[in-house]
N, C-alpha and C positions, 0 to 999 in steps of 0.2 A: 164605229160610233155606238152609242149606248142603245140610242132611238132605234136605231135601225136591228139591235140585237131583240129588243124588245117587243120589235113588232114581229117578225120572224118567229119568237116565241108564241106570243099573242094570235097570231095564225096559226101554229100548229094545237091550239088549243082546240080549235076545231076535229075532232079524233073521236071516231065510236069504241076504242079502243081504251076501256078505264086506265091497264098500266101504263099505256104510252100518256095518258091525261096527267097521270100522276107524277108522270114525269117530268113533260113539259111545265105543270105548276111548280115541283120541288125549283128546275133549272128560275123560272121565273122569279121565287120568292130570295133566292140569291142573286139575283141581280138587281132585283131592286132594291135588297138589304145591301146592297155596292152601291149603286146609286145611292141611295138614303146617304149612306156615310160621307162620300164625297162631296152629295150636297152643304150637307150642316158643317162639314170642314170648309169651303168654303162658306157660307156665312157665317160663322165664327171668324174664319178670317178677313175678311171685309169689315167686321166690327159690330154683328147681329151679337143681341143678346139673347141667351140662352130660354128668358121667355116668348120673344120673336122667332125664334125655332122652333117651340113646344106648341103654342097657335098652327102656326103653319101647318107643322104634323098631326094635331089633332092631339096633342098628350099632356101630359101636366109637365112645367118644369122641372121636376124634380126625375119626370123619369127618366126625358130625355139629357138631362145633366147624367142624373147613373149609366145611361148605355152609351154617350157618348165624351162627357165629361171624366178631370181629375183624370185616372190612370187609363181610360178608353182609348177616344179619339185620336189624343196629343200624348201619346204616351214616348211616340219617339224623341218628343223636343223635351223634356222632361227630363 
């Protein structure tokens, strides 16, 4: 499960060790950009509009249309 991947992450953050820090953030920052995407695919599919996504994330619609919209997200059903 995701949570559980993340927290595990989230504890090894704890590290006096700058590379090993650097590390556990790079692995972090991709999994939550996994997370991210999955989420907004499902709310897209449920029927959220792509301004009801861009709120949620904190971003303008337009940009989360560009990262995840048109040839991003849905690119396989396309």
């Amino acid at each position: 499960m995701e949570a559980d991947r993340i927290a595990v992450l989230a504890q090894a953050v704890n590290t006096d060790d700058p590379i090993s820090l650097l590390a556990v953030i790079a692995e972090l920052r991709r999994e939550m950009a996994r997370l991210e995407a999955v989420a907004v695919r499902r709310a897209r599919t449920q029927g959220n509009s792509w301004t009801e996504i861009a709120a949620a994330l904190g971003i303008s619609k337009q940009a989360v249309h560009k990262k995840y919209g048109g040839r991003g997200l849905f690119r396989a059903q396309e």
